[in-house]
N, C-alpha and C positions, 0 to 999 in steps of 0.2 A: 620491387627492387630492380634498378637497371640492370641488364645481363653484359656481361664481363665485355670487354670489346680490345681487340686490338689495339697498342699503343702506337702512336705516330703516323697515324694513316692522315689519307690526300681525297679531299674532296672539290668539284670546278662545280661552281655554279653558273647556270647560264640563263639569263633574263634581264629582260630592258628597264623594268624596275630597280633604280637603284635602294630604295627602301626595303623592298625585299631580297637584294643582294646583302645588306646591311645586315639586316635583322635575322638571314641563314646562319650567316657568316655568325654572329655572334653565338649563335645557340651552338655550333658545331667547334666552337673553337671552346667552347668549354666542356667538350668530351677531345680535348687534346687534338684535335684535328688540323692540318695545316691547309688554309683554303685560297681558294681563288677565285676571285669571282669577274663577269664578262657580260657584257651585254647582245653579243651578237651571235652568230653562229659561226662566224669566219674568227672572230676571237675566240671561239671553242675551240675552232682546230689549232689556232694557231696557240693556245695555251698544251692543247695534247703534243701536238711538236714538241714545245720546250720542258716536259715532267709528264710524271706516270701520274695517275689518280685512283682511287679507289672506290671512288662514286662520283657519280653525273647528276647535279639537277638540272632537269631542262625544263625550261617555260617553252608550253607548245605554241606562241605566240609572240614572236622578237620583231618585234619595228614591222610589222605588215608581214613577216615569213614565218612562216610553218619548223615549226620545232622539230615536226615530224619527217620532214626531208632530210634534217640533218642528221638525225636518230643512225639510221644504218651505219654513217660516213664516221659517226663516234664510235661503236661498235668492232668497224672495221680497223680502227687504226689503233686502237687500244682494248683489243680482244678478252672479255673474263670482266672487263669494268662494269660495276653495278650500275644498271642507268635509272634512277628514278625520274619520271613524270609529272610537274608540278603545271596546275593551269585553274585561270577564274570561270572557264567555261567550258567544265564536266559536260562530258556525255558517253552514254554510253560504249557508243560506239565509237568516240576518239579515244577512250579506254582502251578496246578489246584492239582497235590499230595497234598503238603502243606495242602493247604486250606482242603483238603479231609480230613488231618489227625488232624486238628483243627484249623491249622494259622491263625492270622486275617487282617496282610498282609503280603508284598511280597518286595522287596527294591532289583532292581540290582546293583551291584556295576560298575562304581564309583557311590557313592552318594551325595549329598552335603550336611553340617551340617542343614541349613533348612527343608533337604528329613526328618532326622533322628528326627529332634526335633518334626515337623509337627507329623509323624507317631506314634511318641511314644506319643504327648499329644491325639490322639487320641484315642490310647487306655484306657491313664489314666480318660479323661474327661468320657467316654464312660461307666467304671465303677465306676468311680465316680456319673453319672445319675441313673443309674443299682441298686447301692446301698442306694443315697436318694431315690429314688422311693420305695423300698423295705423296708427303716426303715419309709417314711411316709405312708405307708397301713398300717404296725405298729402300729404307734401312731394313725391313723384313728378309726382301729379296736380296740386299746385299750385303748388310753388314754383323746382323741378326747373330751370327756365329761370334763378333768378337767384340758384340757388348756390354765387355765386365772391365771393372776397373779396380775390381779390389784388388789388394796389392798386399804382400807381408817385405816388400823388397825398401829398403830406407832411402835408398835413390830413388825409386820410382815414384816415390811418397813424397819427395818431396821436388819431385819434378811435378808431380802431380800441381800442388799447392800454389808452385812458381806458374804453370801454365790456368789457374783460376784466379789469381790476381791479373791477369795479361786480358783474362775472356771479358775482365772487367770494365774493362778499357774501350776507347773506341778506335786505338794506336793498330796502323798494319802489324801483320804479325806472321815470322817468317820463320816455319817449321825446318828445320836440316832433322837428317839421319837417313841411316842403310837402309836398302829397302827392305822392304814388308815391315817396319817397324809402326806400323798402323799409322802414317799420319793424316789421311786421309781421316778415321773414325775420331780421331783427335780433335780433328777440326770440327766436326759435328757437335765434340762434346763439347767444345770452347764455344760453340755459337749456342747452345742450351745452356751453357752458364755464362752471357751474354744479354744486355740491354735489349736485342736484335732476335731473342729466342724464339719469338711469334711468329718473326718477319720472315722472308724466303733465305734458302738456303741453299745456293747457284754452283754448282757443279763446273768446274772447264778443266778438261785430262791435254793437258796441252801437246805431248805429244802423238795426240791421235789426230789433230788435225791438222792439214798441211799449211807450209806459210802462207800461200793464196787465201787460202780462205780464211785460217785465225782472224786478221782484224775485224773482217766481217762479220763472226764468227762473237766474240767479245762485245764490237760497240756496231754492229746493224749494221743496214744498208740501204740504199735507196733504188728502187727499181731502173734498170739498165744502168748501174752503175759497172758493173762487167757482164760478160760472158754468162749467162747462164740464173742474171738476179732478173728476173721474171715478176718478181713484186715486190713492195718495201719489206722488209725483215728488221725484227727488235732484238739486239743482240744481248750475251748473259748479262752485262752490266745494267743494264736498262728491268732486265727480267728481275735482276736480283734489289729491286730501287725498293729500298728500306733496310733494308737486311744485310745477309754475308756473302761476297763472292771467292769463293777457294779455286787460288791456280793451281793445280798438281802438277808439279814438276815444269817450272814456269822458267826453269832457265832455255828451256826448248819453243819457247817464243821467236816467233820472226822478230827480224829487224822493225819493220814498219810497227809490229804488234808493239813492239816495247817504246817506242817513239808517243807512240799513242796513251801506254799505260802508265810513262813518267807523267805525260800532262793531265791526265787523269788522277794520279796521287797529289799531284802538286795543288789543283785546286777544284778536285771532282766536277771538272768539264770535259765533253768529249763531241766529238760529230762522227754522224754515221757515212760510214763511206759512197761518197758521189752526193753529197749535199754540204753548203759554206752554214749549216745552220747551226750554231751552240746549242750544247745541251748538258743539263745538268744532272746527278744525280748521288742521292745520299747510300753510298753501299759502304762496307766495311770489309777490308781486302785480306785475309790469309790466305799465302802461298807457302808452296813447299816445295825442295827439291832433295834429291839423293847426288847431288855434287857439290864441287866444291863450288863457288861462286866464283870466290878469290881466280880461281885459275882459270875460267869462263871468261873472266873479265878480260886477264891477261893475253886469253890468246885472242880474244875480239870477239865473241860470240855473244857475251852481255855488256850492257854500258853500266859502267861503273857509275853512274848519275842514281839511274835506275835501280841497283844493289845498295845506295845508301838511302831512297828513300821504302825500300825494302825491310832495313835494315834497324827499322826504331824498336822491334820486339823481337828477340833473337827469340828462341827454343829446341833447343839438340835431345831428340827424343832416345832416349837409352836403348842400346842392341838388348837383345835378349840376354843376353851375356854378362849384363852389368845388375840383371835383374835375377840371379839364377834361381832367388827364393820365388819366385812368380813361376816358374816352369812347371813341376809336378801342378799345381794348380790350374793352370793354364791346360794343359793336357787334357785334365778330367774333365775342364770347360767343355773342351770341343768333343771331345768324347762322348760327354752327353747330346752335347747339339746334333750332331752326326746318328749318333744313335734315334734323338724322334725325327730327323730327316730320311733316314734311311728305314725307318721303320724295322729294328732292331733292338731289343731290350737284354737287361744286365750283362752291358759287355764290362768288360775289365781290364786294367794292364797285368802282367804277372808283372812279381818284384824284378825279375830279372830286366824287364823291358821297361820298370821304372827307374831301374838304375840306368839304361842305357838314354834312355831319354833326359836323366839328369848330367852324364855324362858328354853327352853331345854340344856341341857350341854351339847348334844354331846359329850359322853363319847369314842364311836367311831369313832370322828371327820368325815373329808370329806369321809369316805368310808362311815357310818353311812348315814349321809344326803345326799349324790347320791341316797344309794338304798332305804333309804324312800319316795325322791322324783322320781326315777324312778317306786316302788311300785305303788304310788297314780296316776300318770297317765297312766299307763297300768289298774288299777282294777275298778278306782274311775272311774263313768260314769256322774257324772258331770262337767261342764266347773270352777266351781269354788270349790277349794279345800278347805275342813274343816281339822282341826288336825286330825279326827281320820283315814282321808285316808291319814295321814302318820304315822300313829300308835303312834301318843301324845295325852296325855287323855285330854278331854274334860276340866275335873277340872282345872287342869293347866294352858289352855289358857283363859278361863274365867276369874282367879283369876290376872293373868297376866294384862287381857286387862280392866279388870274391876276397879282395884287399879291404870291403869295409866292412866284411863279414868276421874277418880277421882281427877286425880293430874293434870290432865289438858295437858299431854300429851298424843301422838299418840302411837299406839303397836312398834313403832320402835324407838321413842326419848324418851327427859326426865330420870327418873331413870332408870339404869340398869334394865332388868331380872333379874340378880343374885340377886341384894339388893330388887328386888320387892318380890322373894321365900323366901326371910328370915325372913317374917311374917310368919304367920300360916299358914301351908297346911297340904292335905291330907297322914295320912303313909303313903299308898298306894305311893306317890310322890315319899318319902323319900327311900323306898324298890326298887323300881324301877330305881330311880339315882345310888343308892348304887348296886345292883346287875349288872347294866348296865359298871360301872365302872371296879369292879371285872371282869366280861368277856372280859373287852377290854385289859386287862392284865398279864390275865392268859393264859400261853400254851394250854389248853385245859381246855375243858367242866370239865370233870372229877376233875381236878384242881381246878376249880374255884370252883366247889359243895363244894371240901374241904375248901377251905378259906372259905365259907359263912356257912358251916357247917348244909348241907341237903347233903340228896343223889341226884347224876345225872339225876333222874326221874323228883323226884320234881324239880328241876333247869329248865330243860326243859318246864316242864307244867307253871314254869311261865316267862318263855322267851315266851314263844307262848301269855299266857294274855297279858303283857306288852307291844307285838308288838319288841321283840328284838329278834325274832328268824331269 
């Protein structure tokens, strides 16, 4: 039985036989493969130029030149491609070359359509392993903590739903909500429920890198094409050729970047910077931001071109807030995570500090509640957790647990949190919700002091009382 392989992968063939371009071509294209096939070596490069590949066959033998000169020069320019060796004139030691000079195998001719198809899912399965393995350290290292998705909340449930018919799709698809509202892990889980599930899955935090370098950054470059390009570079869209490219927070794109990534929606062509040459490629684009667009647009920092072809698969991921039945649950999540990360066992919340935590808005949703609950069990040195080792006041979960204690319900049934606050509390409450909100909103510190109208000092000195720094 043939072993599973990658769907949609890219194979070049390179040989001066066009009989045996024919008859590759034919056996690879019936393991779903899209091929291309070339008789020279200088059509090899210039096929790597124009598309990524996932195997190389090369005839060590093209019109009088040596296969094996070009071997490195393929290698080099499309790094990680599987190169198989095909030739009528085995030997040993133009073998053991090959392989010397990267091959990962070796095929004498004649071959039979089996030799060929066995060889090449070998290589495809091989980086295919290569690369789950590599995106789950990934998610291990990164995400590991916030991947659950069960849900008791009927909005989340059925946002859920709305965003697995969209993953279905192969339509851009354009994440809004507050931050920490995980859109990032969203996007992961949209690309696993996804045509694309196999294929790479390209990371770009747009705000980490500066506008110089973004275009280059996204679609390559060609050596001394500025300051400091020292050698050709394959940028994420090129990286991500099959699969899914996610912008995080892409209304923070340069001008030239977004110039670039309209005619890249329009008709997935791009060139790398300091070369006139087209290129093509098949990726599948979610992005996301924590703003508004609409008012990006209006003040000239996004093109409104750009925001509608953006714009074909909305998705506005729920605050925490709208999910309140996901919270006590969510807590316990991390709770335990923190717990075998920290190498710590049966911690707990007390009631009191599950009421405060159901009590609480979570103005900084899931990012919010990870690092309070990661806080209190690295600092708290008891087994059982009060609100203030997650930095929620005391007043709060008292008044919380005290009025639903009174109603004849537990810290997690009966009335809402929400309607249980909307008696009489502490200002101190009211200042705290309100300024916690503001920071989850604003671009910056500085920012936020303006809307609430202190200076950045005082803001500071009372994110640190409040437990929101």
């Amino acid at each position: 039985m043939a072993p599973a392989v990658d769907t949609g992968w890219s194979a070049l063939i390179v040989d001066d036989d066009p009989g045996v371009r024919q008859s590759v071509r034919l056996c690879l294209e019936a393991d779903s493969a899209r091929v291309v096939g070339v008789a020279t070596s200088a059509g090899a490069l210039e096929a790597l130029e124009r598309s990524r590949f996932d195997v190389v066959f090369l005839d060590l033998w093209l019109q009088g030149e040596s296969g094996l000169a070009v071997l490195p020069e393929i290698l080099r320019r499309q790094p990680g491609i599987g190169l198989i060796v095909i030739t009528a004139f085995a030997t040993f030691e133009t073998a053991v070359e090959a392989m010397k000079l990267g091959a990962v195998d070796y095929l004498p001719k004649p071959f039979t359509p089996d030799q060929i198809r066995h060889a090449a899912r070998r290589v495809v399965t091989a980086n295919l392993l290569r690369r789950q393995l590599s995106e789950l350290q990934d998610q291990l290292d990164q995400t590991q903590d916030e991947l659950t998705f069960e849900t008791q909340s009927p909005t989340f449930a059925a946002f859920l739903e709305m965003a697995a018919r969209a993953a279905a799709s192969d339509s851009a698809v354009l994440l809004r909500g507050e931050s920490g509202t995980g859109k990032t892990v969203l996007a992961r889980w949209m690309r696993a429920h996804s045509r694309r599930a196999d294929r790479p899955f390209v990371t770009v935090h747009c705000p980490m890198l500066s506008s110089d370098l973004m275009s280059s950054t996204l679609f390559g470059h060609r050596k001394g094409a500025f300051t400091g390009a020292v050698a050709d570079s394959v940028g994420k869209v090129e990286a991500a050729e099959g699969g899914t490219l996610f912008l995080d927070e892409i209304a923070d794109l340069s001008g030239d970047a977004q110039a670039r990534m309209l005619r890249f929606l329009h008709d997935r062509s791009f060139e790398r910077l300091g070369e006139a040459r087209e290129r093509q490629a098949d990726v599948r684009l979610i992005a996301a931001t924590n703003k508004a667009l609409e008012a990006e647009v209006a003040a000239g920092r996004l093109r409104e071109d750009l925001l509608f072809r953006l714009n074909v698969i909305t998705l506005t991921v729920p605050p925490l807030r709208e999910r309140r039945e996901d919270v006590p649950g969510l807590a316990r999540h991390y709770l335990q995570f923190f717990e075998r990360r920290q190498g710590r066992a049966q911690l707990s919340f007390s009631a009191r500090c599950e009421a405060a935590i159901l009590a609480h808005w979570w103005p900084g949703n899931l990012r919010e509640l990870r690092n309070a609950v990661e806080r209190a069990v690295i600092l708290s040195p008891s087994r059982v957790l009060e609100p203030a080792d997650l930095g929620l006041p005391q007043a709060e979960a008292a008044a919380v647990q005290d009025r639903a204690e009174s109603s004849g319900a537990g810290p997690t049934t009966g009335r809402t949190a929400a309607a249980l606050l909307g008696e009489e509390v502490p200002i101190s409450l009211i200042e705290r919700e309100h300024i916690a909100r503001v920071l989850a909103r604003a671009s910056s510190l500085e920012s936020a002091a303006k809307i609430l109208g202190i200076d950045p000092t005082t803001l500071q000195r009372k994110r640190r009382r409040y437990g929101l720094a």
